[in-house]
C-alpha positions, 0 to 999 in steps of 0.5 A, a space after each residue: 326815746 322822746 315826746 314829739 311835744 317838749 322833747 322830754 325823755 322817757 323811762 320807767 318806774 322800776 317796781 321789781 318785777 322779776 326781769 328788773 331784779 337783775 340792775 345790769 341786765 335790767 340796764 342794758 334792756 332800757 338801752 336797747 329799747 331806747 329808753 333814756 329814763 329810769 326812777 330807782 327805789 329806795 336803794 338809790 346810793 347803789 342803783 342810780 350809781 349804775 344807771 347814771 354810769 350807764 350814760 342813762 337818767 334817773 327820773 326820781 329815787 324813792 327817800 327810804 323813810 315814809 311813814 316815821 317822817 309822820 309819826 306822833 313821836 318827835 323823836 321818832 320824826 327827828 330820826 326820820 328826818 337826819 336818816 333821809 337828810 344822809 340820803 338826800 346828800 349821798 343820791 344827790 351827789 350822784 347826779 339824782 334830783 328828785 325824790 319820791 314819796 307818798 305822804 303816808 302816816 304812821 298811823 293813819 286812825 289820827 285825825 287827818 288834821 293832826 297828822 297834817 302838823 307832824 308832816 309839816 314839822 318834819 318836812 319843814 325840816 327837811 327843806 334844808 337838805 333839799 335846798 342845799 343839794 338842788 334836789 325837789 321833794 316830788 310827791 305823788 298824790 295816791 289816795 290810799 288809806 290815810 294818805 295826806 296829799 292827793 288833792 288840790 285843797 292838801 297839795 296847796 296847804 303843805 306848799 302854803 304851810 311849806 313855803 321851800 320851792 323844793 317841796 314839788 309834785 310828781 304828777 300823776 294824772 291817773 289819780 286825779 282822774 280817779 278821784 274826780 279831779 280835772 288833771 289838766 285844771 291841776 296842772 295848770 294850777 301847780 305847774 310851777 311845782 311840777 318837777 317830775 311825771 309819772 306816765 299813767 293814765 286811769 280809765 273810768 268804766 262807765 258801765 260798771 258806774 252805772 251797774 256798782 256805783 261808787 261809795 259800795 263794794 261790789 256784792 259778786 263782781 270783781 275789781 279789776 288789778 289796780 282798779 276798782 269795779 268802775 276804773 282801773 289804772 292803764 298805761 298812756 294811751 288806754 286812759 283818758 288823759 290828753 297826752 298832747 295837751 299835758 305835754 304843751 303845758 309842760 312845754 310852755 312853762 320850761 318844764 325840764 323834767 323827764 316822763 317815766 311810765 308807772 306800769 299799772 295795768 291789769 292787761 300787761 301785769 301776768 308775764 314779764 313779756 306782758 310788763 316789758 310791753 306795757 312799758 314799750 307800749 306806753 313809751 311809744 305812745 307818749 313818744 307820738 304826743 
């Protein structure tokens, strides 16, 4: 299965649910649904191995060490840094070229700015490996607590502090959406760092804007499951995200990369029937656009 637009193929991100426990039987359902893309955890030594001798792609595979890549201690970071510098040259020989992370601290009560160097110091670091395997640090920008690189003003700062055009971008737009930011501004502004694509999309309520606002918790009301009492994450399709537009960018600037669904969706997350058709349903969409 592919875009209409840019003819990029599409998969999924494997979170676990029940039905993608088993990796074969997880496999041979994305064969059979035509699905050409699958983005593997932190097990990607064994479970891009299997995908890619299945003749499907591996979208991403997720590095194993987050937090202790930005950790306080320098000895700490070191370790950090050689264990997933070993990973990155096992997945890489495979075939696998990018690799995910969250820019998250080891302890997210330190002043942004602080944890800012020791992230800067263990990827500068770590550049080498990339460089030396053809491989693309892809970070998505999640804004959870603590997290270092979600907007504009920090995704420019690690590339500026940073330079090693292996050190990329997962783009994600649900995130931006949710946050206030333009996703097709960000997009045209680090097109050239765009290595790999989540397909989610984020749909803002505005009834609930209105009724909750956005700074306090809700009082009686009830967040919706990835999501807040004002937006929640949806499938693509069910968000606000122009498809069409983000795959012509992508098109037009040679973007070889694949789109992978990220399932996020209060209405397709109770069942694996439910999960199976969000991912379905999201990669028909995107196949339209």
């Amino acid at each position: 299965m592919k875009t209409r637009t840019g003819n990029f193929p599409i998969g999924w991100r494997r979170r676990n649910f029940d039905w993608e426990k088993n990796l074969d039987a997880m496999i041979e359902w994305a064969k059979a649904n035509d699905l050409d893309v699958i983005d593997v955890g932190r097990d990607g030594e064994t479970s891009a191995k299997a995908v890619i001798d299945a003749g499907l792609k591996v979208g991403s595979a997720d590095l194993p060490v987050w937090q202790e890549m930005i950790s306080p201690d320098a000895g700490k970071r070191k370790d950090a840094v050689a264990r997933n510098a070993e990973y990155i040259n096992n997945v890489a020989g495979l075939g696998v070229r990018n690799f995910f992370m969250c820019m998250l601290p080891e302890d997210r009560e330190r002043p942004r700015a602080e944890n800012f160097g020791y992230m800067v110091d263990s990827y500068g670091e770590l550049a080498a490996a990339f460089e030396a395997n053809d491989a693309h640090l892809v970070i998505e920008g999640w804004p959870g607590p603590g997290s270092l690189v979600c907007t504009p003003e920090t995704y420019g700062a690690l590339f500026e502090q940073v330079p090693s055009k292996a050190m990329g971008v997962n783009y994600d737009p649900s995130h931006l959406l949710r946050m206030g930011i333009d996703p097709l501004r960000f997009l045209r502004e680090f097109i050239d760092r765009v290595y790999h694509v989540h397909g989610k999309d984020c749909y803002i309520i505005q009834e609930n804007l209105y009724r909750y606002g956005n700074l306090q918790e809700p009082t009686f009301g009830k967040p919706f499951a990835y999501g807040g009492m004002n937006w929640r994450y949806t499938i693509p399709g069910h968000g606000l995200t122009d498809w069409i537009e983000v795959c012509t960018q992508l098109k037009e600037h040679g973007y070889s990369g694949a789109i992978s669904i990220e399932l996020e969706d209060h209405f397709y997350d109770k069942t694996d029937e439910a999960t199976q058709l969000g991912v379905l349903q999201g990669a028909r969409f995107l196949a339209g656009c």
